[in-house]
N, C-alpha and C positions, 0 to 999 in steps of 0.2 A: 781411492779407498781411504777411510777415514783411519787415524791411529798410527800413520807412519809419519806425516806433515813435521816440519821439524818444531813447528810451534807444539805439538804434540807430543815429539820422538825428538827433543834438540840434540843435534849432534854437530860435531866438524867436517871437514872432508879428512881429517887427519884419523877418524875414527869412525869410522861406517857403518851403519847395522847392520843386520846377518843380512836382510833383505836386499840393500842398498849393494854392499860389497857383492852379492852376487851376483848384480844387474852388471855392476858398472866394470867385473871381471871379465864378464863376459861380452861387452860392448867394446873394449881391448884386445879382446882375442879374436873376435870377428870382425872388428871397424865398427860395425853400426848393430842396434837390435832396435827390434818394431816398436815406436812410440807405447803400442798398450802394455807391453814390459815393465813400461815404466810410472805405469796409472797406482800401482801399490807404493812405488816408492818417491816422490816428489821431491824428497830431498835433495834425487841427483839434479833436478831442474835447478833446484834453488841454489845449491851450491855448486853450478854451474860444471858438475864435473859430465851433463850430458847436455847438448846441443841440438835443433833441429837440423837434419841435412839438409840444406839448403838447393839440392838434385831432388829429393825428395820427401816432404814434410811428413810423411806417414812415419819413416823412419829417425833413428836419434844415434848424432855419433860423441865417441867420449875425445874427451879435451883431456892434451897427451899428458900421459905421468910426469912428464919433467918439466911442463908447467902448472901442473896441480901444486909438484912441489915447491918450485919459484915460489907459488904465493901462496904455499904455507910458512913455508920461509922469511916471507916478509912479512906476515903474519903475527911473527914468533919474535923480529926486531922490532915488531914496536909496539909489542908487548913489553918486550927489553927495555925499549927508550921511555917508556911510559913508565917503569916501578922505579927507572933509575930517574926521573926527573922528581917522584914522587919522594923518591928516599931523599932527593935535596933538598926538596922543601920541608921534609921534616928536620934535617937535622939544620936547616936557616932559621926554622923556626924556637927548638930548643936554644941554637945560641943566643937569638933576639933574648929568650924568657930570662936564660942564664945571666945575660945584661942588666934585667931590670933592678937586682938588690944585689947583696950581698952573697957569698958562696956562700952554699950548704952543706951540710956533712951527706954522703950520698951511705947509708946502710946496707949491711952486707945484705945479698939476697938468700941467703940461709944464718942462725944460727943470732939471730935478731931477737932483744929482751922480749918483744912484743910482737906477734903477726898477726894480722885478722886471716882469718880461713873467708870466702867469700863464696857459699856452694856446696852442697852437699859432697860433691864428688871429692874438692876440696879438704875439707873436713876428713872424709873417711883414708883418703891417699897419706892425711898428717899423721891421722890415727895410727895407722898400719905400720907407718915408718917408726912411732914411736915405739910401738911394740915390738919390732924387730930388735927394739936397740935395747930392750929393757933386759933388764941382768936379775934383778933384787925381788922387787915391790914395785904391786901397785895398790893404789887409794882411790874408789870410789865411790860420790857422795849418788845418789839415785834418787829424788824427791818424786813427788807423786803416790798413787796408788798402787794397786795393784800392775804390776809389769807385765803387757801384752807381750804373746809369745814372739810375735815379729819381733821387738827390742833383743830379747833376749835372744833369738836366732842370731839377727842381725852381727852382734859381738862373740859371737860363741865360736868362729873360729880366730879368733883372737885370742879368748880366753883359754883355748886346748894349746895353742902354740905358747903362752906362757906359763900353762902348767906341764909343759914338756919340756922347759927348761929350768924346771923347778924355782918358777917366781910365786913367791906369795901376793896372797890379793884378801886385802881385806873391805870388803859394800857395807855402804850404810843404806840404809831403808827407810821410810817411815813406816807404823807398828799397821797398818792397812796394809801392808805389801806380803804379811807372814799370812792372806786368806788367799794366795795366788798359789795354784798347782805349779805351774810354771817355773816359781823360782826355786819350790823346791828341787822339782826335777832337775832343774840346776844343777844346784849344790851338789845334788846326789851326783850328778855324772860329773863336776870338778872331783870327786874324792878323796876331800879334804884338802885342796890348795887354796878353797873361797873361806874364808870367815863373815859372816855377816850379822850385823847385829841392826835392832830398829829405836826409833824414838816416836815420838807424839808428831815432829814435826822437824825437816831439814832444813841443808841452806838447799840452793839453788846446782845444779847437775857441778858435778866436778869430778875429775878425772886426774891422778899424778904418777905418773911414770919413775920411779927409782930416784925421787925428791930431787928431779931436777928437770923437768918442765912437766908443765900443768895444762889442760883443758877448761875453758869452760865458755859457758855457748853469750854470746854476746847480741842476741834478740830474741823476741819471745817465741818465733816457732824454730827456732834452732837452725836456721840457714845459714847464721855467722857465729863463728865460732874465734875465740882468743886462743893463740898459740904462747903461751908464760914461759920462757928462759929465763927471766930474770933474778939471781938467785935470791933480793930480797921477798919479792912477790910469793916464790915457790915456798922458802921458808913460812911467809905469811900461813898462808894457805895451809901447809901442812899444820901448823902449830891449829888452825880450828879444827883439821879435820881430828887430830888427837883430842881436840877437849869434848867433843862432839861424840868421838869414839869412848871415850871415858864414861861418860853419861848413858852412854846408850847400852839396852840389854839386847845379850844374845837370843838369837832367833830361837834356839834348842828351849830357851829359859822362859816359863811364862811372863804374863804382865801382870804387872802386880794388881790386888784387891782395894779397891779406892777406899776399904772399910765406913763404908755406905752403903746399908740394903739396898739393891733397888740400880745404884748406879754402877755404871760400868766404865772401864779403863777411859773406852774411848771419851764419854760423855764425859767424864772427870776433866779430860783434853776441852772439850769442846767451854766448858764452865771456864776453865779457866783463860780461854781467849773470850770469851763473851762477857766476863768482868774486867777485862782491857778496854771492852769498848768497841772491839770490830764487828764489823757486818756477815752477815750470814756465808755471803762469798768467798770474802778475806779467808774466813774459817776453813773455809769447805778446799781451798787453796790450799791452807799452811798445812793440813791435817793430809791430803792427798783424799778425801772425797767428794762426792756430785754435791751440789748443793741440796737436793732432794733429800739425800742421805742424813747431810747436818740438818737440815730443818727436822727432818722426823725426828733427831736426837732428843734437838731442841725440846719440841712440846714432851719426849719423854720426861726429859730432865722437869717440864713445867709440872708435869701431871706428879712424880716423885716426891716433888717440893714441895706442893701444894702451891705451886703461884698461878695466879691468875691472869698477870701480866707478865711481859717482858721488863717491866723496871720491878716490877716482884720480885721475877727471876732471880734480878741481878741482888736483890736485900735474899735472899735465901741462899744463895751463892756463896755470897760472903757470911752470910751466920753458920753455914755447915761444914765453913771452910774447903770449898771447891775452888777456891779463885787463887789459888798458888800449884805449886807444878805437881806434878804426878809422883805418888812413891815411889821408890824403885824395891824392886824383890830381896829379902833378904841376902838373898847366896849372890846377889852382885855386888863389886866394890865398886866403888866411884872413882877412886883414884888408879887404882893401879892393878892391872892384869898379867902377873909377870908370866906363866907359860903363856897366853897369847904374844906376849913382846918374844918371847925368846924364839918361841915357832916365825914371828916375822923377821928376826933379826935387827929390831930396833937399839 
């Protein structure tokens, strides 16, 4: 009968299937059982734990327990003598290597200026640990657009166990991310332990645990990640995220009026990387939209200005003064926010 064969159902004699064990129990307690017994189960053939009786080939006798286990036994030695020949060759081999130059300094395996995460699962185990450890603050930068609610699931028991320890967290955004239901519902269920504010345009994901080690992902679909101890790097890194937070306005606050009929915050964004020179891609990248989105900007901004062409654009750009950075709203300061610093304890 097909589905028990061990090529199908591989097992040992050291481990039998339900079917197996109850042939070969019984072929024990009686001496022998009738060959078709053993038509469902094959394996006892193969693993020789049944025999033809040699008085009678219709029947099948079991080959006795205490040499089953002899030779699982010898089985299990050279299994033995085989990991232990293998483990010599590895470490012949390490000394050979260790021969060819000079000593190295061997790095601790925790607690190292730099580690690459290599792996999602990776990554999230480092995440977790950090969080556990964090006391204060955290800083994170979130580029892109709008945040699918998987993202924000994904972190959000992380984010309950550091608002139960009363840690502040303050997210940067880009200003595309304030049209997501998503984060607000967020915010709303942190209840006041997220701050978050948006710009025209981030650095690349970044994450800092109590300013002293940092995340941040080290290829473009995020499977490797940088683990930062090192405290000039973490210093680094915090000193942008504060000038970045400075610049940027709160979510609560509108975006300011580009005082231009006609254009809007975003396109005001978009004018002013399209008189740098980038491509419609670039754009659609730094800003966190589809590129579909920036091109339709685009020809609004053409139709607005009156240009005809794209090197039009850019001479209308610059005469209506679109080609420098975005206003910011009156009731924001640029330099200094002091009840946000004090609420974070900077």
């Amino acid at each position: 009968m097909a589905g028990h064969g061990t090529d199908e159902h591989p097992h040992g004699a050291d481990r039998l299937c339900g079917a197996g064990d109850r042939v070969y129990s019984r072929a024990v307690r009686r001496g022998r059982v009738p060959r078709a017994d053993a038509d469902a189960v094959p394996c006892l053939l193969e693993l020789a734990l049944l025999h033809p009786d040699p008085d009678d080939m219709d029947w099948l006798v079991p080959t006795a327990p205490q040499e089953v286990m002899t030779r699982l036994l010898r089985g299990v030695y050279d299994e033995v003598s085989a990991s232990q020949r293998r483990v010599g060759s590895a470490v012949a081999a390490v000394e050979w290597y260790a021969g060819l130059g000079p000593r190295l300094p061997v790095a601790a395996a925790e607690g190292t200026a730099i580690r690459v995460l290599d792996g999602l699962s990776r990554i999230q185990a480092a995440m977790d640990a950090a969080t556990e450890a964090c006391t204060t603050e955290v800083l994170t930068v979130q580029p892109g657009g709008i945040r699918p609610e998987h993202e924000l699931t994904e972190g959000l028991h992380r984010a309950l166990a550091l608002r139960g320890r009363g840690v502040r967290m303050r997210d940067l955004y880009t200003h595309v991310a304030r049209h997501g239901q998503g984060l607000i519902n967020y915010l709303e269920l942190m209840d006041g332990a997220v701050q978050a504010r948006t710009l025209d345009e981030v650095i690349d994901r970044l994450i800092l645990f109590d300013r002293t080690v940092a995340f941040i992902p080290a290829n473009a679909d995020r499977t490797l990640a940088l683990e930062l101890r090192h405290p000039a790097l973490v210093e680094y890194l915090v000193t942008v995220f504060e000038r970045l937070w400075r610049l940027a306005i709160p979510l609560t606050a509108p975006l300011p009026d580009t005082g231009i009929e006609g254009i809007s915050h975003r396109e005001q964004s978009i004018a002013a990387l399209l008189a740098e020179g980038h491509q419609d891609a670039v754009i659609a990248e730094r800003l966190g939209i589809s590129v579909r989105t920036c091109r339709a900007h685009i020809a609004r901004l053409s139709e607005t200005l009156g240009a005809a062409s794209r090197t039009q654009l850019g001479v209308r750009i610059a005469q209506v003064g679109l080609d420098g950075p975005a206003r910011r709203p009156a009731d924001v300061t640029p330099l200094r926010d002091p009840a946000a610093e004090s609420r974070t304890a900077l």
